[in-house]
ZATINU-539587 format. One record per residue: residue in three letters; x, y, z of N, C-alpha, C, CB in turn. Coordinates in steps of 0.2 Angstrom, whole numbers, padded with zeros to 4 digits, always signed. Glycine has a CB too. Example, Ala and Ser with C-alpha at 12.3 -4.5 7.8 and 13.67 -1.06 7.14 Angstrom:
ALA+0066-0028+0039+0062-0022+0039+0066-0016+0039+0057-0022+0045;SER+0064-0011+0035+0068-0005+0036+0064+0000+0039+0070-0003+0029;
This chain:
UNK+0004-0006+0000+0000+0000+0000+0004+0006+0000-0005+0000+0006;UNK+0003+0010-0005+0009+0016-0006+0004+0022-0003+0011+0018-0017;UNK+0010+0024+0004+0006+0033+0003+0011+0036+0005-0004+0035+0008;UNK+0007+0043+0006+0012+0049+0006+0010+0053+0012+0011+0055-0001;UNK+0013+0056+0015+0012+0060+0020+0011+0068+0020+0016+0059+0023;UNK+0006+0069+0021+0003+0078+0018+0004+0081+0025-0007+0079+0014;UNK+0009+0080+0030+0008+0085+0035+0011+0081+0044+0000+0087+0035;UNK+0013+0084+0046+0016+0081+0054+0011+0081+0057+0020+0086+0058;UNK+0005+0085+0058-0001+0081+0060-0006+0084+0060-0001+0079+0067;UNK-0012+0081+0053-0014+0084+0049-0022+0080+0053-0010+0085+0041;UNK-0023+0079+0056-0028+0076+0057-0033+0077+0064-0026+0070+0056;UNK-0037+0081+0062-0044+0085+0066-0044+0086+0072-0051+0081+0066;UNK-0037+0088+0073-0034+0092+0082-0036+0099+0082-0024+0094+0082;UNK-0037+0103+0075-0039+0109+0074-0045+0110+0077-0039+0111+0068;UNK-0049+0106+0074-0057+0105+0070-0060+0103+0078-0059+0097+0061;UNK-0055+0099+0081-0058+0099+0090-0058+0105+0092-0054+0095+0095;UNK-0052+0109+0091-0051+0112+0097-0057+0120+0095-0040+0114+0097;UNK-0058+0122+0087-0063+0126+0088-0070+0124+0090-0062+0128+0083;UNK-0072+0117+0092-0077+0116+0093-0078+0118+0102-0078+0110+0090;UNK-0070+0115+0105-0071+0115+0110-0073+0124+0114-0065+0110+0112;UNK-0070+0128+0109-0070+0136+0109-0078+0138+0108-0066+0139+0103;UNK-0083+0135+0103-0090+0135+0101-0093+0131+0108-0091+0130+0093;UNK-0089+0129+0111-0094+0126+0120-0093+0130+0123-0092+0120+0125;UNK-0088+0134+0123-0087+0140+0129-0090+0147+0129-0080+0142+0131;UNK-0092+0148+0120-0096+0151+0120-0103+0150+0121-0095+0152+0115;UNK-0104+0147+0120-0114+0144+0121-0115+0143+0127-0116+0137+0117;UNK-0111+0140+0130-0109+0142+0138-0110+0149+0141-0101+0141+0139;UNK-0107+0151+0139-0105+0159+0141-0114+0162+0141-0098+0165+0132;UNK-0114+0163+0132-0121+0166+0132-0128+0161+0135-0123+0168+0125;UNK-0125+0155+0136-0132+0154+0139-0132+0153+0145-0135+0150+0137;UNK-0129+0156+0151-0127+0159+0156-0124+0154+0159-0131+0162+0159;UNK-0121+0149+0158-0116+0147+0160-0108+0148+0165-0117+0147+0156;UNK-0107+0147+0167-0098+0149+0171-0094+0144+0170-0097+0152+0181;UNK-0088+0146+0168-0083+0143+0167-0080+0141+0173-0080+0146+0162;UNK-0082+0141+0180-0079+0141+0188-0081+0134+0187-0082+0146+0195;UNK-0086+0133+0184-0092+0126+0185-0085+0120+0182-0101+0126+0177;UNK-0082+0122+0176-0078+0117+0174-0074+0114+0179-0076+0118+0168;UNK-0072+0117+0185-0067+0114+0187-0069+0108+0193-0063+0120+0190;UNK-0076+0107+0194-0078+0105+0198-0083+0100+0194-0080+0110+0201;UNK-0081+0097+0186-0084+0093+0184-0078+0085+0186-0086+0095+0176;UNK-0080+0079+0187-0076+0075+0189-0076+0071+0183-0077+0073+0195;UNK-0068+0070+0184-0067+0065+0176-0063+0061+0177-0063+0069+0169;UNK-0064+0053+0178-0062+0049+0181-0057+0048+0176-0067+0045+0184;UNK-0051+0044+0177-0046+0042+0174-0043+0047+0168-0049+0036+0172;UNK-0043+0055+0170-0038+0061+0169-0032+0060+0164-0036+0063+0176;UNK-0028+0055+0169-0019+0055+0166-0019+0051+0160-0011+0052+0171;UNK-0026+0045+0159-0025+0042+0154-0025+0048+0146-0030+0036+0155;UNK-0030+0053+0148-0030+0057+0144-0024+0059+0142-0033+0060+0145;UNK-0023+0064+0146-0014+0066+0148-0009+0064+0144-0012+0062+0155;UNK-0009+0055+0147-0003+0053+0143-0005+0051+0135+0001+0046+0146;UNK-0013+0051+0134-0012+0048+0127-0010+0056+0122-0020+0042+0123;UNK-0012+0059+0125-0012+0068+0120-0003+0069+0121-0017+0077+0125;UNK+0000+0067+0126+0006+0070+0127+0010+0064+0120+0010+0069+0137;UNK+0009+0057+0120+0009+0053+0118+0010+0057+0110+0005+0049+0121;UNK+0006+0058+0110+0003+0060+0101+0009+0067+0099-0011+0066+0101;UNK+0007+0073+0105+0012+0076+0103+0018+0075+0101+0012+0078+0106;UNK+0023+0071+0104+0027+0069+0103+0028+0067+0097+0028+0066+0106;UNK+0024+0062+0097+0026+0058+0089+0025+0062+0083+0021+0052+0087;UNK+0020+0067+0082+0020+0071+0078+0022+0080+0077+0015+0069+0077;UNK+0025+0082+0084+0028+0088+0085+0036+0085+0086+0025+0092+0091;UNK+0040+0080+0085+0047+0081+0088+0050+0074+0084+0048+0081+0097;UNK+0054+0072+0081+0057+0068+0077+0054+0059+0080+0066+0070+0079;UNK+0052+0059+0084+0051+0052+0088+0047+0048+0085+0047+0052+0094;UNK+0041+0049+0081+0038+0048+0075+0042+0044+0071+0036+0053+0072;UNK+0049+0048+0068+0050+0045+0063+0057+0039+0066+0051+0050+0057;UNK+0059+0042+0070+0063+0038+0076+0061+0029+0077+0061+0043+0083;UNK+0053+0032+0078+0052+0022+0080+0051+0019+0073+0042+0018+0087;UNK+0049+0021+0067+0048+0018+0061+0042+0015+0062+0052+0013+0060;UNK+0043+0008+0060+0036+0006+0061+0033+0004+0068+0035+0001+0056;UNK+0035+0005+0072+0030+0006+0078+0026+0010+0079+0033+0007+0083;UNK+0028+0017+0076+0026+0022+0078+0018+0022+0076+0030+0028+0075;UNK+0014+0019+0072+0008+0017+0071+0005+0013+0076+0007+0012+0064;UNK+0010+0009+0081+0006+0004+0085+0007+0008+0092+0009-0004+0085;UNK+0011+0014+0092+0012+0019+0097+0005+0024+0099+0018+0022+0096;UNK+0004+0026+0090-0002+0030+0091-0008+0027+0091-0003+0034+0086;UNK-0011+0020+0088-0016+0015+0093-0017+0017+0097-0014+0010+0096;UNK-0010+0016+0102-0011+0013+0108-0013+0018+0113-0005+0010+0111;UNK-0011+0025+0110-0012+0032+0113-0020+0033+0113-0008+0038+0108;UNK-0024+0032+0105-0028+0033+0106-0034+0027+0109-0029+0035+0100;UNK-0031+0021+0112-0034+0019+0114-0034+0020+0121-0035+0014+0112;UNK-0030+0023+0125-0028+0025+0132-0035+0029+0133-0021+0030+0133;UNK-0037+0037+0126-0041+0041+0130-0046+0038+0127-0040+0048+0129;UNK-0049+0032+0123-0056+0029+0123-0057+0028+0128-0058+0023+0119;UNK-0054+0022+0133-0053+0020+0138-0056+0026+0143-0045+0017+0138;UNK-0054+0032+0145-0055+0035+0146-0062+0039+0147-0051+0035+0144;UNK-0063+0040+0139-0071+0041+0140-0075+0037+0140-0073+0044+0136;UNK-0074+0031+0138-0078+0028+0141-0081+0027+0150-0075+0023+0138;UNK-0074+0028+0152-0075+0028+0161-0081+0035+0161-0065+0030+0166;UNK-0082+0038+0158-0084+0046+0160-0091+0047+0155-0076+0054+0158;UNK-0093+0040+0152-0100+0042+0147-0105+0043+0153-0104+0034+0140;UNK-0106+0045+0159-0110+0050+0163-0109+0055+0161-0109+0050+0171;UNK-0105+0056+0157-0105+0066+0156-0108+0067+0151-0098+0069+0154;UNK-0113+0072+0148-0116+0072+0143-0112+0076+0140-0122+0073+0143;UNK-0114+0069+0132-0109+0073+0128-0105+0069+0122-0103+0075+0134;UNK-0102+0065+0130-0095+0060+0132-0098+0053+0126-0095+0057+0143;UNK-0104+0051+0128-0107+0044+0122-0104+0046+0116-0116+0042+0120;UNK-0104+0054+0112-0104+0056+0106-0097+0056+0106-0108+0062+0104;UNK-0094+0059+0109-0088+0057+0108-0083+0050+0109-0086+0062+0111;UNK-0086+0046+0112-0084+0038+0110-0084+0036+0103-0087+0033+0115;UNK-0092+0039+0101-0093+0035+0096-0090+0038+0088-0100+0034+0096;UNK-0087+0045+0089-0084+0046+0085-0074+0046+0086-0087+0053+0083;UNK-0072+0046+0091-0066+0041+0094-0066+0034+0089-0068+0039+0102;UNK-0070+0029+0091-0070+0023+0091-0072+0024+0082-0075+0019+0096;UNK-0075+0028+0080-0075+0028+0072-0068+0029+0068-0079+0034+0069;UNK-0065+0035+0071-0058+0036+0068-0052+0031+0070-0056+0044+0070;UNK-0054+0028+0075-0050+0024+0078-0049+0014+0073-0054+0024+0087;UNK-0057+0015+0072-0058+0009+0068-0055+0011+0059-0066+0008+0067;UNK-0055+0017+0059-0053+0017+0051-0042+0019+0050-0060+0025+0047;UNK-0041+0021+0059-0035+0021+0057-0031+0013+0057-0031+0027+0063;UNK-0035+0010+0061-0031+0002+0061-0033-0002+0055-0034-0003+0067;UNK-0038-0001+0053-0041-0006+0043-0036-0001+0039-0054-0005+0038;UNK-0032+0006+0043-0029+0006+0035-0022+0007+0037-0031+0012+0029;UNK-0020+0000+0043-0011+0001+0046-0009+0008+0051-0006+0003+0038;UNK-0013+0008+0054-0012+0015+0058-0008+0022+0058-0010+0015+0061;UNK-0013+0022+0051-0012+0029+0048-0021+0030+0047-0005+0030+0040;UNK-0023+0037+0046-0029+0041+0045-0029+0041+0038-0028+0047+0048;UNK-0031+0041+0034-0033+0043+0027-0034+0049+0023-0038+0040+0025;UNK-0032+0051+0020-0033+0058+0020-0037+0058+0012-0025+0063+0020;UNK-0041+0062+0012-0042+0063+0003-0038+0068-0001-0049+0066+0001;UNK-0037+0066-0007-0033+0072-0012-0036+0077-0011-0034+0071-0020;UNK-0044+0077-0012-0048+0084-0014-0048+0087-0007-0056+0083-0018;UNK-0048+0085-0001-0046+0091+0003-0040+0092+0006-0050+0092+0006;UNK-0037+0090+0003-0028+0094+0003-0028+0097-0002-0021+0089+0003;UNK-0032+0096-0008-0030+0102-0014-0034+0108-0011-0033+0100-0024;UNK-0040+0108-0008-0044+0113-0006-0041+0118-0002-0049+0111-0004;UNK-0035+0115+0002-0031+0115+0007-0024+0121+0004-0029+0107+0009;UNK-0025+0117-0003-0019+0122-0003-0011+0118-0003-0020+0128+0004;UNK-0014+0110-0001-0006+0108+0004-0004+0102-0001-0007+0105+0014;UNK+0004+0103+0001+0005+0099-0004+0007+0092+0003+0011+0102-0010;UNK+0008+0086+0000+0012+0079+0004+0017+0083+0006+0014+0072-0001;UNK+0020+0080+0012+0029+0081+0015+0030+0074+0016+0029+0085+0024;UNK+0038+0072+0018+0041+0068+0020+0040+0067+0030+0048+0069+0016;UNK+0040+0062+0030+0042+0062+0037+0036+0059+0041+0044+0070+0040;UNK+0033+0055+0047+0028+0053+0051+0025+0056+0050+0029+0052+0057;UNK+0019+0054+0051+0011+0058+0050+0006+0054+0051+0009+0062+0042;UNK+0002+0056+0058-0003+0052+0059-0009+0053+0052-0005+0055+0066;UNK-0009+0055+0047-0014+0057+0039-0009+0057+0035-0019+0066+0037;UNK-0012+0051+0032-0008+0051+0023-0013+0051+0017-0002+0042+0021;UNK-0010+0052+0012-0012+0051+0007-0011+0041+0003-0009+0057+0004;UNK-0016+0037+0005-0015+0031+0004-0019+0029-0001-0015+0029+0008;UNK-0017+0023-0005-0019+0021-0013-0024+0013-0008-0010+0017-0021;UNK-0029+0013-0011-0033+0007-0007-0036+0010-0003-0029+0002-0005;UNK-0038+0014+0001-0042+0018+0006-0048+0013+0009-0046+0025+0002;UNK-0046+0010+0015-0052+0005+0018-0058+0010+0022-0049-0003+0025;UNK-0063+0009+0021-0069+0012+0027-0069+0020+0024-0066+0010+0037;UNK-0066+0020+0016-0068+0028+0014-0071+0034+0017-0071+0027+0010;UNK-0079+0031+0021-0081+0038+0023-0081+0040+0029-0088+0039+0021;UNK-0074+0035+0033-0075+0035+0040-0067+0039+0040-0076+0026+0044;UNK-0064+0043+0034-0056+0044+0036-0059+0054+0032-0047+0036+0029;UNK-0052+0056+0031-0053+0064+0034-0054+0067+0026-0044+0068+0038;UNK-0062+0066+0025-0064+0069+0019-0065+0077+0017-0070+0065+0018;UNK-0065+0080+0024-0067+0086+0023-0064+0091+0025-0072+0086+0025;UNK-0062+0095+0025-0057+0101+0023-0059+0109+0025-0054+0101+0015;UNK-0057+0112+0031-0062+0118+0033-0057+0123+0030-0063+0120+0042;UNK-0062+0128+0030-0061+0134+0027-0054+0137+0026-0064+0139+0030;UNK-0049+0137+0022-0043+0142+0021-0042+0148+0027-0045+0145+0013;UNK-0048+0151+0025-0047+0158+0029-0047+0156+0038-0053+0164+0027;UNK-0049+0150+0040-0049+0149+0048-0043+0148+0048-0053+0144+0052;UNK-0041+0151+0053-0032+0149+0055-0032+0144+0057-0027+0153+0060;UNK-0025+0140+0056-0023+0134+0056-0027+0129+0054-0021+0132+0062;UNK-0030+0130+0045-0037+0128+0044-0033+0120+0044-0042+0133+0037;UNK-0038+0114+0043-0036+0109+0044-0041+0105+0039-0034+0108+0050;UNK-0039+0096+0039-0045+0092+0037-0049+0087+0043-0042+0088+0031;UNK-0053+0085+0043-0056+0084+0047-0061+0076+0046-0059+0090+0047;UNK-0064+0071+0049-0068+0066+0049-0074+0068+0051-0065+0061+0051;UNK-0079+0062+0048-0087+0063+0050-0085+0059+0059-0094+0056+0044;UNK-0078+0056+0062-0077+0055+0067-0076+0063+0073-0071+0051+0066;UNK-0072+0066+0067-0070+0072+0074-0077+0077+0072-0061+0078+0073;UNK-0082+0076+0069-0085+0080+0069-0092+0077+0076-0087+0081+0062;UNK-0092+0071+0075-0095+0069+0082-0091+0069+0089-0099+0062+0081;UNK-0085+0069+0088-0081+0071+0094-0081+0079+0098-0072+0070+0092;UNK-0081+0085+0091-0083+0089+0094-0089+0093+0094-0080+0091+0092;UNK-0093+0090+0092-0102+0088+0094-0101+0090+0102-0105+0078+0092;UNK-0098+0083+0103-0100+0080+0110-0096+0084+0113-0098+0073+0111;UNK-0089+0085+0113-0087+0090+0116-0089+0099+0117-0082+0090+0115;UNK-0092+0098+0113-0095+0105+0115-0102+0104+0120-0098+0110+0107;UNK-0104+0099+0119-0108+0099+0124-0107+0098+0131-0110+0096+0123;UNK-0101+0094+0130-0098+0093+0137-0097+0098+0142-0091+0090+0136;UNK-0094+0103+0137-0093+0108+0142-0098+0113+0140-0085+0111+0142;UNK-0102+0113+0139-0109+0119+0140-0112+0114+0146-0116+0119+0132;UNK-0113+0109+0145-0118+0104+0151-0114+0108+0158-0117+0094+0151;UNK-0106+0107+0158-0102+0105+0163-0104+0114+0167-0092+0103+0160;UNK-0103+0118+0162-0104+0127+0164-0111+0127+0166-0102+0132+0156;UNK-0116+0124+0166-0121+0123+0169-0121+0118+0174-0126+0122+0166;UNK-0116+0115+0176-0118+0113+0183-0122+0106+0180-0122+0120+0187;UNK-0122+0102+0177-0124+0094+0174-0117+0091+0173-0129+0093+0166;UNK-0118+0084+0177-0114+0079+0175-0112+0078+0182-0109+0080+0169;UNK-0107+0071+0183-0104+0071+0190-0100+0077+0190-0099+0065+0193;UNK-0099+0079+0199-0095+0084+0201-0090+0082+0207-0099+0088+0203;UNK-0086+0085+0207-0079+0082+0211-0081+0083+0219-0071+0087+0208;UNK-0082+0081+0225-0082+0081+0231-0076+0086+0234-0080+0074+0233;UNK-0079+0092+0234-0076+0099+0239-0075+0097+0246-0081+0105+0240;UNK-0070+0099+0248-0068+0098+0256-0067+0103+0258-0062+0095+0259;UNK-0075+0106+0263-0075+0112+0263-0070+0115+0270-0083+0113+0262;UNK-0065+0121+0271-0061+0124+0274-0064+0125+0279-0059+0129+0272;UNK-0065+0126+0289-0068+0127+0293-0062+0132+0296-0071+0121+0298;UNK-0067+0138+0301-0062+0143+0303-0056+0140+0308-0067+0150+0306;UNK-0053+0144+0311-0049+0140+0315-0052+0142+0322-0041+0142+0314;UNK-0053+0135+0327-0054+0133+0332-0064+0131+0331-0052+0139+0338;UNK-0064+0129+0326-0073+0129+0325-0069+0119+0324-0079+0136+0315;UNK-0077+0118+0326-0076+0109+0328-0085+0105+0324-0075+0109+0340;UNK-0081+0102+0319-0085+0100+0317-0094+0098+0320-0081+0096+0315;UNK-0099+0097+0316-0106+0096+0320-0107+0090+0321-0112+0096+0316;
């Protein structure tokens, strides 16, 4: 299977993170507080943690191309740390939508060798041409599970515009919800140990 690599890590990081921005808005105006997020509880945290630190690496610093072909069974393993993850936390509304677009992109990066699939047409729409070097998104001949890999390509003029899957579009669905719910005060919340003055004695 011949493919090419259009980018260090070209695959729907962007397309999350403005969604996760579209929750704090809608949040915001729909009176919402953002104090609320700290107080939502998210069971099994560092798995998240390590699989994003995980990802970084491989695709912001030589390490990627360093393991060769591990580096496909590294990113797996990363993205299956934070399924793992949400799954522990589908009490959060939101959270089911984002397993089930996880577990979409997740299924279509293993049927095609653990890499993401990229389409021509939106990397031409993009502007971008293939690079050399590790990349969770290539451009690959034989494309398994076609409508589950990164067909769609946002706008030029949004910075750091990127391409994107019908996966990360229900990941950022759900995360926007997540945190509109969370800024209203829905979902579990973390157990406050509330401070007593000094010399006062519990009831």
């Amino acid at each position: 299977m011949r493919s090419r690599t259009p980018g260090r890590s070209d695959h729907g990081g962007v397309f999350i993170l403005y969604a996760v921005l579209v929750g704090l808005v809608i949040g915001l105006l729909t009176g919402g507080s953002t104090a609320r997020l700290g107080d939502l509880r998210f069971a099994w945290a560092p798995l998240v943690a390590i699989g994003m630190a995980v990802q970084l690496l491989l695709f912001s610093t030589p390490l990627g191309d360093t393991l060769g072909p591990l580096a496909p069974v590294v990113y797996i393993a990363s993205n299956l740390a934070v399924l793992a993850a949400v799954w522990r936390n589908l009490a959060i509304p939101g959270l089911p939508l984002v397993l089930v677009g996880g577990a979409s992109n997740l299924i279509a990066i293993v049927a095609n060798g653990g890499y993401m699939p990229v389409s021509p047409e939106a990397l031409a729409a993009m502007g971008r041409l293939p690079r050399e070097g590790y990349s969770n998104s290539r451009l690959v001949d034989g494309v398994v599970l076609g409508p589950l890999t990164d067909l769609f390509a946002m706008p030029t003029w949004v910075p750091a515009a990127n391409v994107f899957s019908v996966g990360d579009v229900l990941i950022g669905v759900g995360a926007a919800i997540a945190i509109v719910a969370a800024m209203h005060g829905r979902g579990p919340r973390a157990n406050r140990v509330l401070s007593m003055p000094a010399g006062a004695s519990p009831h």
